[in-house]
N, CA, C and O atoms as CSV, one atom per row, in Angstrom:
chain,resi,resn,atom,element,x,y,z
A,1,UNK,N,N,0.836,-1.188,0.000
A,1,UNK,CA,C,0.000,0.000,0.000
A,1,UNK,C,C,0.876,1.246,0.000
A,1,UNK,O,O,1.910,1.199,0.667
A,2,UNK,N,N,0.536,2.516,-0.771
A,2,UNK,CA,C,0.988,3.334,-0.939
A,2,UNK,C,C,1.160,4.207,0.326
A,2,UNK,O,O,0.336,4.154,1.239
A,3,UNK,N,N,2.404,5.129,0.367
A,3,UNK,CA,C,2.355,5.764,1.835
A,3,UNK,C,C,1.069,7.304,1.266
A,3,UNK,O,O,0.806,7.974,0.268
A,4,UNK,N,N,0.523,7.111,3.122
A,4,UNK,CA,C,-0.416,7.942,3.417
A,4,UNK,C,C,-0.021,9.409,2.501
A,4,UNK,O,O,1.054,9.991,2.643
A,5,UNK,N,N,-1.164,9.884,1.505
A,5,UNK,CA,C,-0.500,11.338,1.327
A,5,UNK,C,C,0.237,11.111,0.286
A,5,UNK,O,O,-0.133,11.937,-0.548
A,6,UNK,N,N,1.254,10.328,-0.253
A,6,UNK,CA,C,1.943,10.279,-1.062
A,6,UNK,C,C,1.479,10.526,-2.413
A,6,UNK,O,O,0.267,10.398,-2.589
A,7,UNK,N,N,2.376,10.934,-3.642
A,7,UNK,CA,C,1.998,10.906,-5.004
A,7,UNK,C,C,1.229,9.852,-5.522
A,7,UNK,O,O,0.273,10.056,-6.271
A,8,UNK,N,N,1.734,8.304,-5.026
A,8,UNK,CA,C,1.193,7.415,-5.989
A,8,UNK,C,C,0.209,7.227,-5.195
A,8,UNK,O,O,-0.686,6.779,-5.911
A,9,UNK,N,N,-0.225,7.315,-3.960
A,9,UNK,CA,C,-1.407,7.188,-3.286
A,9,UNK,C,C,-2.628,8.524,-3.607
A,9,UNK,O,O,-3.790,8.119,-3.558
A,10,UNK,N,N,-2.482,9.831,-3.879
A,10,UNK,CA,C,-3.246,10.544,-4.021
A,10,UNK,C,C,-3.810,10.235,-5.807
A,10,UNK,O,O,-4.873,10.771,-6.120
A,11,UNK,N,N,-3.035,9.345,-6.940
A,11,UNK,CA,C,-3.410,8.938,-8.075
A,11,UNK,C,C,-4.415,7.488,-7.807
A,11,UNK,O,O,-5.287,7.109,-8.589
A,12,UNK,N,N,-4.107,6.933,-6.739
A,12,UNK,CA,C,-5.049,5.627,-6.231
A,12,UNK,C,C,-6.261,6.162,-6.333
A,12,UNK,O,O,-7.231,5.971,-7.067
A,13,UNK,N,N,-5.934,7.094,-5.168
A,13,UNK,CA,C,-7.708,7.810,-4.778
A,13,UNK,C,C,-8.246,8.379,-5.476
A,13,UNK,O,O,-9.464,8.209,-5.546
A,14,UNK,N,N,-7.480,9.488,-6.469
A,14,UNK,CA,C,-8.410,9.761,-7.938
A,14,UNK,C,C,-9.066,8.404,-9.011
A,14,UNK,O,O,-10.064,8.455,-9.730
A,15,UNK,N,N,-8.141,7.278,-8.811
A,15,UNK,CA,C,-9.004,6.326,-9.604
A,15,UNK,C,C,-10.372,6.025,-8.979
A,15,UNK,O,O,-11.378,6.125,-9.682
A,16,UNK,N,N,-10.452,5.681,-7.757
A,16,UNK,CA,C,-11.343,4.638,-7.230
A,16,UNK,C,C,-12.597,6.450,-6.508
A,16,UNK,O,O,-13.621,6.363,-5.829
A,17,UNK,N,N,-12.170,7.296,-6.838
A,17,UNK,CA,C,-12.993,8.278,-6.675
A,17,UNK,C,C,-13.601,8.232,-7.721
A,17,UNK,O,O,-14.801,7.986,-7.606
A,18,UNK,N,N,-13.069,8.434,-9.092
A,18,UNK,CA,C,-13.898,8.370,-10.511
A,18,UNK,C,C,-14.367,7.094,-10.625
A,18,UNK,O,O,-15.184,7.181,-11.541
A,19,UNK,N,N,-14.349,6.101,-10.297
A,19,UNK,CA,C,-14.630,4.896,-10.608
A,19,UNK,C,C,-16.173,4.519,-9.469
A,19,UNK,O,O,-16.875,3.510,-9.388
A,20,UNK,N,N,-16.220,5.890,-8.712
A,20,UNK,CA,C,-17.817,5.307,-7.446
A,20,UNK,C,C,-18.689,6.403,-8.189
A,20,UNK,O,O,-18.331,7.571,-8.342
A,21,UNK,N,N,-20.108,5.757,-8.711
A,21,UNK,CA,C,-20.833,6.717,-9.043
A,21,UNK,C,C,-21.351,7.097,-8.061
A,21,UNK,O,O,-21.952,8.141,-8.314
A,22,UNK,N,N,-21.512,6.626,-6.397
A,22,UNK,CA,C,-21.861,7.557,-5.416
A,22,UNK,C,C,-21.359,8.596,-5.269
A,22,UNK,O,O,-21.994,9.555,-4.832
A,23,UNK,N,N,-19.748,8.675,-5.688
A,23,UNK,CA,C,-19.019,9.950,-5.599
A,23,UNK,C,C,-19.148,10.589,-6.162
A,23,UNK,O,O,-20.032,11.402,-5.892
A,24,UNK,N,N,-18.331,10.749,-7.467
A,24,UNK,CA,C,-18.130,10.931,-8.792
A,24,UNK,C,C,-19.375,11.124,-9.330
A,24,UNK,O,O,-19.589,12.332,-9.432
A,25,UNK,N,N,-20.306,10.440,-9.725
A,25,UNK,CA,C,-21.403,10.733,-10.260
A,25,UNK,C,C,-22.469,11.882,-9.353
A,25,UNK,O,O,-22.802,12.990,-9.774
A,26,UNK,N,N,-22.765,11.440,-8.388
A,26,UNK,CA,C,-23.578,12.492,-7.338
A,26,UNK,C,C,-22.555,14.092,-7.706
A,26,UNK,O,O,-22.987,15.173,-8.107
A,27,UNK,N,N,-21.713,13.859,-7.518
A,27,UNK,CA,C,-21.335,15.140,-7.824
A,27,UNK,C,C,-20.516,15.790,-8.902
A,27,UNK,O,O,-19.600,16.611,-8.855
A,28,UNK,N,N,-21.231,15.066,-10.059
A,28,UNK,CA,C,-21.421,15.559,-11.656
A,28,UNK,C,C,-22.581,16.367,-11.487
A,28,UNK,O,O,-22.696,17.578,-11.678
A,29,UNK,N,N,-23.568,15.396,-11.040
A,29,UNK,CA,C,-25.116,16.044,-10.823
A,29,UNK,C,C,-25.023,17.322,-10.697
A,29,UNK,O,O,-25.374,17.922,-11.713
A,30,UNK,N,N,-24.655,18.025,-9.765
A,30,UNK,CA,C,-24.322,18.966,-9.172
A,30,UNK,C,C,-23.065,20.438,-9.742
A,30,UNK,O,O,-22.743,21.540,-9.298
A,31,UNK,N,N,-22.711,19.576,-10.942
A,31,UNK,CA,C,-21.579,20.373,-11.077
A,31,UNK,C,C,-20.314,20.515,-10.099
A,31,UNK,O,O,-19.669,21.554,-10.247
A,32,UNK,N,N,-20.020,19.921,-9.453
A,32,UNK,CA,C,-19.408,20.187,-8.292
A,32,UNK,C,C,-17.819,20.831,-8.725
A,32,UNK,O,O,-17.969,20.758,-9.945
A,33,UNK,N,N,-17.092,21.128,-8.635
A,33,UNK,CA,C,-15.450,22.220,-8.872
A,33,UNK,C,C,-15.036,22.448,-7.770
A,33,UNK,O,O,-15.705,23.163,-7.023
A,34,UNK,N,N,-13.746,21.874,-7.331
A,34,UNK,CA,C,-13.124,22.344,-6.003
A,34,UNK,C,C,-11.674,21.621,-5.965
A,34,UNK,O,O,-11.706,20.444,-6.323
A,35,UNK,N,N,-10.497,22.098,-5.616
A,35,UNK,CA,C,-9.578,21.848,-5.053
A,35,UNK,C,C,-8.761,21.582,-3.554
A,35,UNK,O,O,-8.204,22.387,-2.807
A,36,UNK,N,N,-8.934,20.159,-3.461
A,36,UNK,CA,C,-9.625,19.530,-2.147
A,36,UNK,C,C,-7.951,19.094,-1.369
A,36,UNK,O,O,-7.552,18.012,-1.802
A,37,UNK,N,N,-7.347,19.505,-0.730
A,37,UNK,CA,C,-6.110,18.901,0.221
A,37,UNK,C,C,-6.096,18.223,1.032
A,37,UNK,O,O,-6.988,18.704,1.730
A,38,UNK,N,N,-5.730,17.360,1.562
A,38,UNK,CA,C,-5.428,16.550,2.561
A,38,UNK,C,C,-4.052,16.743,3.062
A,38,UNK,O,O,-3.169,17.093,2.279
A,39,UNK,N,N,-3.735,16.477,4.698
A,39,UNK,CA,C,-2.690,16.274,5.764
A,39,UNK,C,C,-2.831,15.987,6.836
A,39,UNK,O,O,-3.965,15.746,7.251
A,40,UNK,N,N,-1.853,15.922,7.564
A,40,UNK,CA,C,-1.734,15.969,9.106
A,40,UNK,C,C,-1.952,17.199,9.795
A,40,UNK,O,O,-1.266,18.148,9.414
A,41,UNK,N,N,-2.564,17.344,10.503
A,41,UNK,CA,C,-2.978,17.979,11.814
A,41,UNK,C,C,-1.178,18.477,12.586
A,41,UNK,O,O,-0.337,17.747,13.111
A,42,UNK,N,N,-1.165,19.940,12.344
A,42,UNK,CA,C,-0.227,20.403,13.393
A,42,UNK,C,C,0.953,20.912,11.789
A,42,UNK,O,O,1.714,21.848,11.545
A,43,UNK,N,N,0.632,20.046,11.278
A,43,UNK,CA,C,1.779,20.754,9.785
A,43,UNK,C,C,1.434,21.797,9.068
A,43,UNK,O,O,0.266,22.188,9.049
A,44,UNK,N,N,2.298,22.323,8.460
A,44,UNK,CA,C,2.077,23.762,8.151
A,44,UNK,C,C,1.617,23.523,6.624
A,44,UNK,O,O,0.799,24.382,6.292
A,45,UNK,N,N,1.802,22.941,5.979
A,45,UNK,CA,C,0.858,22.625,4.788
A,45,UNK,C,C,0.182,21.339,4.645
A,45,UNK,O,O,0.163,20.631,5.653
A,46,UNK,N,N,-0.339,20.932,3.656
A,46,UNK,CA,C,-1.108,19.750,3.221
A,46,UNK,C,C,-0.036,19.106,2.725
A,46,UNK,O,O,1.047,19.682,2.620
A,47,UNK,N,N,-0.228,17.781,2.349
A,47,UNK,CA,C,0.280,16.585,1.470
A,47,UNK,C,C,0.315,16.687,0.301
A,47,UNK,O,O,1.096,17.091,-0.560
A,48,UNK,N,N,-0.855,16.172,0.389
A,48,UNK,CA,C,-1.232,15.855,-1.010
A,48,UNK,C,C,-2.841,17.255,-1.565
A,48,UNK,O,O,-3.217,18.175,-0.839
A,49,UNK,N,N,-3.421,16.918,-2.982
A,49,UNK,CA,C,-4.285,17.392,-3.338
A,49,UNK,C,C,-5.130,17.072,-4.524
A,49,UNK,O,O,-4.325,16.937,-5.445
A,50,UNK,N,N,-6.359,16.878,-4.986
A,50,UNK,CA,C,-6.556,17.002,-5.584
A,50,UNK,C,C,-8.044,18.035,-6.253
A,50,UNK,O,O,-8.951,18.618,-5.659
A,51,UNK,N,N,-7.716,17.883,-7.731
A,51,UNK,CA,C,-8.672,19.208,-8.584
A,51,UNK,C,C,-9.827,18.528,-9.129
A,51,UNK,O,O,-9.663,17.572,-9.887
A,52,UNK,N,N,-11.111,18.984,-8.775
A,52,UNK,CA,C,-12.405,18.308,-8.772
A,52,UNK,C,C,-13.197,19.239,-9.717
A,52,UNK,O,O,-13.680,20.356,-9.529
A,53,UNK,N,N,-13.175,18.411,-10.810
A,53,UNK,CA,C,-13.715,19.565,-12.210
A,53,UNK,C,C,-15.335,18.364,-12.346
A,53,UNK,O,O,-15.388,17.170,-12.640
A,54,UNK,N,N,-16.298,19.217,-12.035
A,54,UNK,CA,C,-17.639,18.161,-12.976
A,54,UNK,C,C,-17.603,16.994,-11.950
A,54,UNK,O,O,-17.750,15.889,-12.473
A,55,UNK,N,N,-17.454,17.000,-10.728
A,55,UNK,CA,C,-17.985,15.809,-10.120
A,55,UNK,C,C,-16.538,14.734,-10.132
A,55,UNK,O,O,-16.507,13.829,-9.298
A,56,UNK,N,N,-15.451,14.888,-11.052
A,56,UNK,CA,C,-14.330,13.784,-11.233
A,56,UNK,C,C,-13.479,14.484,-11.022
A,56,UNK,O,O,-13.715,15.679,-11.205
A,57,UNK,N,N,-12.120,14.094,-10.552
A,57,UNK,CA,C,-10.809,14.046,-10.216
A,57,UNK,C,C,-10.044,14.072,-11.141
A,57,UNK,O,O,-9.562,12.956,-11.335
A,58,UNK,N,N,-9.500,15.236,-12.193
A,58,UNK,CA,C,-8.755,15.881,-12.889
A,58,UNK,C,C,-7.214,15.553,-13.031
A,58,UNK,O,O,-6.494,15.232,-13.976
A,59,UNK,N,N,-7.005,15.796,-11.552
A,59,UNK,CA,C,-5.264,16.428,-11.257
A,59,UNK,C,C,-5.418,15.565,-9.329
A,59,UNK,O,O,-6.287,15.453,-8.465
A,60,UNK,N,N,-4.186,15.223,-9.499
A,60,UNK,CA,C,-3.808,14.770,-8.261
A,60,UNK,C,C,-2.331,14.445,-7.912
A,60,UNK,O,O,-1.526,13.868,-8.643
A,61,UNK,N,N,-2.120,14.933,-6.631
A,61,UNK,CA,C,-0.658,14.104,-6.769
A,61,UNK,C,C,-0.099,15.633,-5.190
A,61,UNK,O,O,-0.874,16.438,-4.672
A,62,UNK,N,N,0.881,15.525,-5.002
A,62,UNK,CA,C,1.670,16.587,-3.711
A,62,UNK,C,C,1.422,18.049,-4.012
A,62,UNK,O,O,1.855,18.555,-5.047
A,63,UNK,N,N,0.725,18.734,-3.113
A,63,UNK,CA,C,0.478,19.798,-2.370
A,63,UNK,C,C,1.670,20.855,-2.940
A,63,UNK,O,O,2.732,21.062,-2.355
A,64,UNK,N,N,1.235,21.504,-4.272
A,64,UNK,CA,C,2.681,22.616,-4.367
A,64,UNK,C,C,2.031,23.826,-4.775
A,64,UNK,O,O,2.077,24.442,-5.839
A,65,UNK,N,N,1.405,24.042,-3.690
A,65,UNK,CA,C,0.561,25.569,-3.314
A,65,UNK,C,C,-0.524,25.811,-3.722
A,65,UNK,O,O,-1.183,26.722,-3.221
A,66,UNK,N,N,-1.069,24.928,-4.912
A,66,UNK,CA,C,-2.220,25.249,-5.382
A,66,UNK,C,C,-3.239,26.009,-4.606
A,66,UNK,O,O,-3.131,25.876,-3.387
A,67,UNK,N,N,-4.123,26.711,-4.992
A,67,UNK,CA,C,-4.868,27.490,-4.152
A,67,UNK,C,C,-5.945,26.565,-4.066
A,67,UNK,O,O,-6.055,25.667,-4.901
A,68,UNK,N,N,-7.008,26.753,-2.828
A,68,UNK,CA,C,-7.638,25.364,-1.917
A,68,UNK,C,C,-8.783,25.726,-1.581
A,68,UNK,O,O,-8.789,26.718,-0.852
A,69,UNK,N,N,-10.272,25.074,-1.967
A,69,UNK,CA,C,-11.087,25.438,-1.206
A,69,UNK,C,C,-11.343,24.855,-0.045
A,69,UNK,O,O,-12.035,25.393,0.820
A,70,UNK,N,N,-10.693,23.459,0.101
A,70,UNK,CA,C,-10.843,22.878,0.993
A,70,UNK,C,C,-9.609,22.147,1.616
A,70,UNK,O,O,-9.344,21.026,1.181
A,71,UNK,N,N,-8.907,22.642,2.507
A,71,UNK,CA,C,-7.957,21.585,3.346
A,71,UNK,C,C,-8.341,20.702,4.757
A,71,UNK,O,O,-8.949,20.998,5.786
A,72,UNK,N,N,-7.781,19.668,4.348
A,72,UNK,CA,C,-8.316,19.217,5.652
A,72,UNK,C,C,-7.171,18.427,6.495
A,72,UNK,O,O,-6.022,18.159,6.145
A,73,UNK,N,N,-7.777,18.166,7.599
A,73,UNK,CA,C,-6.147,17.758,8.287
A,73,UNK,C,C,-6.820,16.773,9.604
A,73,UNK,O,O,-7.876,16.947,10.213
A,74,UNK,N,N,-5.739,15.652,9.781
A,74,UNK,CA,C,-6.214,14.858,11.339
A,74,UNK,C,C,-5.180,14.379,11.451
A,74,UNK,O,O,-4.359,14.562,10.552
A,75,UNK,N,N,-4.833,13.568,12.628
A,75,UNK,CA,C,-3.506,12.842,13.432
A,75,UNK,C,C,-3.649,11.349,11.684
A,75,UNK,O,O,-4.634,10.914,11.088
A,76,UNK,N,N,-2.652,11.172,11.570
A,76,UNK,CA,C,-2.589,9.783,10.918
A,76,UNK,C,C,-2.942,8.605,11.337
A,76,UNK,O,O,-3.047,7.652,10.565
A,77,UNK,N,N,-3.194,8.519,12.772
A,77,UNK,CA,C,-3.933,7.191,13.438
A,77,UNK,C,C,-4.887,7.886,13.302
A,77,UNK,O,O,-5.597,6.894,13.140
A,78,UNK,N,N,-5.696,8.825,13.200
A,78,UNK,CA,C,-7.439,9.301,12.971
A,78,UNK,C,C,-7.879,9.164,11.146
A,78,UNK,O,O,-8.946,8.969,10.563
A,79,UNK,N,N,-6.820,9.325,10.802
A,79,UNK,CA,C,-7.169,9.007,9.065
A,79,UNK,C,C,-7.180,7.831,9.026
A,79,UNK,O,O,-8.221,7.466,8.479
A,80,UNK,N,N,-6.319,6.681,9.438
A,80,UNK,CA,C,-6.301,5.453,8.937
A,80,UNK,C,C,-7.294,5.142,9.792
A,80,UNK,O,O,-8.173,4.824,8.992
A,81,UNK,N,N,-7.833,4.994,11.028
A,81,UNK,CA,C,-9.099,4.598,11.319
A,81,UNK,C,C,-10.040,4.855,10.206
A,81,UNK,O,O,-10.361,3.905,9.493
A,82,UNK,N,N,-10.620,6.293,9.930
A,82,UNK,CA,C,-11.557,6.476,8.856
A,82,UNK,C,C,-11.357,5.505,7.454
A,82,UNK,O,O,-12.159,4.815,6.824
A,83,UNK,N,N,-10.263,5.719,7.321
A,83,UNK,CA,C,-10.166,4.739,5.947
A,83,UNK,C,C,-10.329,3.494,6.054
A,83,UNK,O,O,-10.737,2.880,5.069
A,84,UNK,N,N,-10.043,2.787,7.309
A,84,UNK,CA,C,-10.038,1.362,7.424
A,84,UNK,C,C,-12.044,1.023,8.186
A,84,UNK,O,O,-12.673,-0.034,8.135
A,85,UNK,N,N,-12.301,1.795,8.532
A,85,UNK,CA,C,-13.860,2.037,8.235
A,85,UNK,C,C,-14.585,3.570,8.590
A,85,UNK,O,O,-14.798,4.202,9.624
A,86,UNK,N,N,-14.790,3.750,7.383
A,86,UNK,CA,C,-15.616,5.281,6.743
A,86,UNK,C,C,-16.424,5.660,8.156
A,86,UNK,O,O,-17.034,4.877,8.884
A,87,UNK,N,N,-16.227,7.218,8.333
A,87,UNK,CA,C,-17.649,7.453,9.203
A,87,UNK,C,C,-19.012,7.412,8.680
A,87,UNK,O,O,-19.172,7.339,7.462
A,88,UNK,N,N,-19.778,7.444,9.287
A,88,UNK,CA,C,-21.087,7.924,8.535
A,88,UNK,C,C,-21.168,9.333,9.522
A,88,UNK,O,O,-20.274,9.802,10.226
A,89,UNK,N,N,-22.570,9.834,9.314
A,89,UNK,CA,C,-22.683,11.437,9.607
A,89,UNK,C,C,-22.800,11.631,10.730
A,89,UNK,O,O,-22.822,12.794,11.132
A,90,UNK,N,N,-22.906,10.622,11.558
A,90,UNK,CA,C,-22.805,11.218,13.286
A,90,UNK,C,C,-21.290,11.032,13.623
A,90,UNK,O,O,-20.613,11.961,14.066
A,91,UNK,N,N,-20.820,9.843,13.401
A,91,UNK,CA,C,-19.305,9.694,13.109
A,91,UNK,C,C,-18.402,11.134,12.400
A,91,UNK,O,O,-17.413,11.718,12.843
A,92,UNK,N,N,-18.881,11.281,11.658
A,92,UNK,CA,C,-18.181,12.964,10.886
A,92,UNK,C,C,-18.255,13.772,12.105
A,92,UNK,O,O,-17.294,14.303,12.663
A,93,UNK,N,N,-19.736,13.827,12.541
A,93,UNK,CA,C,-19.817,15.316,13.269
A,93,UNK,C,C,-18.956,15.640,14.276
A,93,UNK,O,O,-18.394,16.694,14.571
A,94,UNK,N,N,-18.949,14.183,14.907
A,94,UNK,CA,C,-18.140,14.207,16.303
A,94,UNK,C,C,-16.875,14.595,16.211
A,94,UNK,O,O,-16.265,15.333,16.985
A,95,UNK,N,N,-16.293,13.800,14.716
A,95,UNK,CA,C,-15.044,14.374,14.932
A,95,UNK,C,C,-14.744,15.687,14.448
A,95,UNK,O,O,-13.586,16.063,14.627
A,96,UNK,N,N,-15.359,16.293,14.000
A,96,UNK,CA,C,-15.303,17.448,13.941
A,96,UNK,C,C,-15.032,18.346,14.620
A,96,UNK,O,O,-13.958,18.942,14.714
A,97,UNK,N,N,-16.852,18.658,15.620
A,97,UNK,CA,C,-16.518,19.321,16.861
A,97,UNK,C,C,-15.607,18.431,17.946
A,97,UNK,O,O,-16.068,18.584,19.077
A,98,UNK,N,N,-14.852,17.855,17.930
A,98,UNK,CA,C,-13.862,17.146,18.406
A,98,UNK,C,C,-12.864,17.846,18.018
A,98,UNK,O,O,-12.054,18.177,18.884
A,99,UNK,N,N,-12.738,18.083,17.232
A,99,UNK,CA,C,-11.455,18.586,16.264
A,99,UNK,C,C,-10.463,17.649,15.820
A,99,UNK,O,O,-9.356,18.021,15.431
A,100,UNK,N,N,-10.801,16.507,15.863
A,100,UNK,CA,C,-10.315,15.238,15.170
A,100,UNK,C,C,-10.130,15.546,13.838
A,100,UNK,O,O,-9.198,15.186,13.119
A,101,UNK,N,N,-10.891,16.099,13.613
A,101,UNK,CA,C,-10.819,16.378,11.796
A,101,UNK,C,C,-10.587,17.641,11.647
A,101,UNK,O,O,-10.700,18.044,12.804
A,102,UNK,N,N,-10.309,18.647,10.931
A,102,UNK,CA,C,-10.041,20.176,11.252
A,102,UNK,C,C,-10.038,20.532,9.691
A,102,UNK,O,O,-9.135,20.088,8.982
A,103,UNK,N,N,-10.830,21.161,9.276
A,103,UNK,CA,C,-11.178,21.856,7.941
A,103,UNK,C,C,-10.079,23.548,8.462
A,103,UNK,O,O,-10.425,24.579,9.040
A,104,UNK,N,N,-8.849,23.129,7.949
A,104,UNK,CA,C,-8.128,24.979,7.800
A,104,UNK,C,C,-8.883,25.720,6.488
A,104,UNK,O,O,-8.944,26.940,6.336
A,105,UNK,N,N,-9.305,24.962,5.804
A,105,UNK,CA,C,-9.562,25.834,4.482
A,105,UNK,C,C,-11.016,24.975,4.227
A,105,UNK,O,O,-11.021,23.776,3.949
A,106,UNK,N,N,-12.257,25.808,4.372
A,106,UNK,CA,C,-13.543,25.741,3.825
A,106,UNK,C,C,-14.502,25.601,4.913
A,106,UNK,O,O,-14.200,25.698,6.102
A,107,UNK,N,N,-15.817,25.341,4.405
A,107,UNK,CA,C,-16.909,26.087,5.345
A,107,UNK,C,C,-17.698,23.992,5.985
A,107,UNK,O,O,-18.667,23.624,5.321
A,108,UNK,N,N,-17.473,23.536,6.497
A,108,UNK,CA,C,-17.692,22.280,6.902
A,108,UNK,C,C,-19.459,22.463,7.680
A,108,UNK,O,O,-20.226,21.522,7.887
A,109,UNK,N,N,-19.667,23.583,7.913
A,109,UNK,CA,C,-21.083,23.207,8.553
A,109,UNK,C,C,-21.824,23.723,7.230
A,109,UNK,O,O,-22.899,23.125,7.176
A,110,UNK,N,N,-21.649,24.809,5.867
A,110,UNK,CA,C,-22.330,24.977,4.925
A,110,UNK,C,C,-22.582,23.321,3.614
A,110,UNK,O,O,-23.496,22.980,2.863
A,111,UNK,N,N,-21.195,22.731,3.970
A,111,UNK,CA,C,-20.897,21.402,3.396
A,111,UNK,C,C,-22.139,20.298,3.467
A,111,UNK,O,O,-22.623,19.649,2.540
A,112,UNK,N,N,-22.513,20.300,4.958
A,112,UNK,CA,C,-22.398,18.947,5.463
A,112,UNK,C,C,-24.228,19.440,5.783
A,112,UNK,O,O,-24.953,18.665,6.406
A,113,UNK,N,N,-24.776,20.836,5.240
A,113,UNK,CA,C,-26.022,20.700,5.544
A,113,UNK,C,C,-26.723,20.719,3.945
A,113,UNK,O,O,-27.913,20.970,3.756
A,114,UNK,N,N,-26.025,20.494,3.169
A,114,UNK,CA,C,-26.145,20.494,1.437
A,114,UNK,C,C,-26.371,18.908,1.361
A,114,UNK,O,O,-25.340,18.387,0.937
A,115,UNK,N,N,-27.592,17.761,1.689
A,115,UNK,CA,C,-27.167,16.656,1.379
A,115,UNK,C,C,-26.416,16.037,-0.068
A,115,UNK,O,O,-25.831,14.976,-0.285
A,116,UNK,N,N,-26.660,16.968,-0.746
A,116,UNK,CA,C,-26.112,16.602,-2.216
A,116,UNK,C,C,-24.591,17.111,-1.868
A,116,UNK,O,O,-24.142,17.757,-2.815
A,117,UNK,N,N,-23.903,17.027,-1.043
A,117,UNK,CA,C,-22.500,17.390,-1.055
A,117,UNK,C,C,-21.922,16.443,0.216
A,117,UNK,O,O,-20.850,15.860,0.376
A,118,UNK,N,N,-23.468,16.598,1.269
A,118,UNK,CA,C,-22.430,15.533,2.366
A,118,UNK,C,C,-22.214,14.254,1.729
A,118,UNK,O,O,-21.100,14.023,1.259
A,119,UNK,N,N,-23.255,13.281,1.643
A,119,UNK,CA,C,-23.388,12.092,0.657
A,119,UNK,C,C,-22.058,11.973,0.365
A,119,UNK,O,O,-21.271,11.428,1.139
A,120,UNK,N,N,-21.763,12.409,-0.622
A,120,UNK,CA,C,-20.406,12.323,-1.288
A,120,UNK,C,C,-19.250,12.265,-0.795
A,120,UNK,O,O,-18.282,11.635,-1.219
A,121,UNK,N,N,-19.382,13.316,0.653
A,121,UNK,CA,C,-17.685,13.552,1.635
A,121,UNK,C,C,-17.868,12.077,2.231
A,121,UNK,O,O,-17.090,11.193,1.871
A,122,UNK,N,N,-18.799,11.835,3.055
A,122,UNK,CA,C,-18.916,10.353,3.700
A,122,UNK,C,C,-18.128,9.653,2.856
A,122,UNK,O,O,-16.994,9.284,3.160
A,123,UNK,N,N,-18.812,9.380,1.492
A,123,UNK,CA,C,-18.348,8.623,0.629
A,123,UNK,C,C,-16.918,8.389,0.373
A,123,UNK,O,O,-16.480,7.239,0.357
A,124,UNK,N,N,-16.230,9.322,0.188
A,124,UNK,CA,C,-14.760,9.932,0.012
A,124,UNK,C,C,-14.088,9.149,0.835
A,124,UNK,O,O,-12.945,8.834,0.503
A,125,UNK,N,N,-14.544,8.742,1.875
A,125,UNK,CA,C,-13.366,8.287,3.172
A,125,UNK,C,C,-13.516,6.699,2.684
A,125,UNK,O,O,-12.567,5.954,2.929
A,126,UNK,N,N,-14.550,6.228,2.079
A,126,UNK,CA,C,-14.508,4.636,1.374
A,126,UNK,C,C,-13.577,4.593,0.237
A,126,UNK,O,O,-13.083,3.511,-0.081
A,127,UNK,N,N,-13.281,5.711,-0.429
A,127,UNK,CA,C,-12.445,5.603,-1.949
A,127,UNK,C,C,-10.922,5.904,-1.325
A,127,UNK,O,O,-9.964,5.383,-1.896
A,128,UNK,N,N,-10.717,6.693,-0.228
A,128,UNK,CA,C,-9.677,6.678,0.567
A,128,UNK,C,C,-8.811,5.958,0.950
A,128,UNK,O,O,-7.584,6.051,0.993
A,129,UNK,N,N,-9.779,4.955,1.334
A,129,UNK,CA,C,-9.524,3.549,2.106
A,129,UNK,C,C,-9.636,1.950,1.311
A,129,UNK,O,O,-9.251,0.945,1.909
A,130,UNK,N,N,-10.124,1.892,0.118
A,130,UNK,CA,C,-10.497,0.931,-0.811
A,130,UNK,C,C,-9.095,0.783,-1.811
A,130,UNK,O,O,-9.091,-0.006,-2.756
């Protein structure tokens, strides 16, 4: 398995992201466009990133400044839990206001009350982890 964050791991997750029409497709529907980061909690930038044109995964691969609507960040034993089984939405919330999960970049309570957008983040942590 690819290391957490890494190049060939952030090209994994663009496959198996385009490849779930829960994901990918739900948020074609929608038009969806965003440039989405991932990291660790406490580091001064993200990892990895990828560019979300039309619902699919464009561009992916290490964090070299791109501008972000969304970063997100947790301890690496809190990601690999999620990946090794997905939250669902009470699971999200907690860690949230927990601060287990920590959105530096984007609006997580405008997100997550859009069901046509939460759906999909849930989803995300299965293509993560698959």
């Amino acid at each position: 398995m690819a290391e957490l964050f890494s190049e060939e791991w952030a090209n994994g997750f663009k496959d198996r992201w385009n490849a779930d029409s829960e994901l990918a497709g739900a948020l074609e529907k929608i038009g969806f466009n965003s440039n989405i980061a991932y990291g660790f909690d406490g580091e001064d930038k993200p990892r990895c990133y990828i560019r979300v044109e039309n619902g699919r995964v464009t561009e992916a691969g290490t964090y070299g400044g791109q501008e972000l609507n969304w970063d997100l960040r947790a301890t690496a034993d809190n990601w690999q839990k999620w990946m090794s089984k997905p939250p669902g939405m009470m699971g999200l919330g907690m860690a949230y206001t927990s601060r287990k999960l920590k959105f530096n970049v984007g609006d997580y309570t405008a997100m997550i009350k859009d069901p046509r957008m939460a759906g999909p983040f849930i989803r995300s942590f299965a293509a993560m982890g698959s």
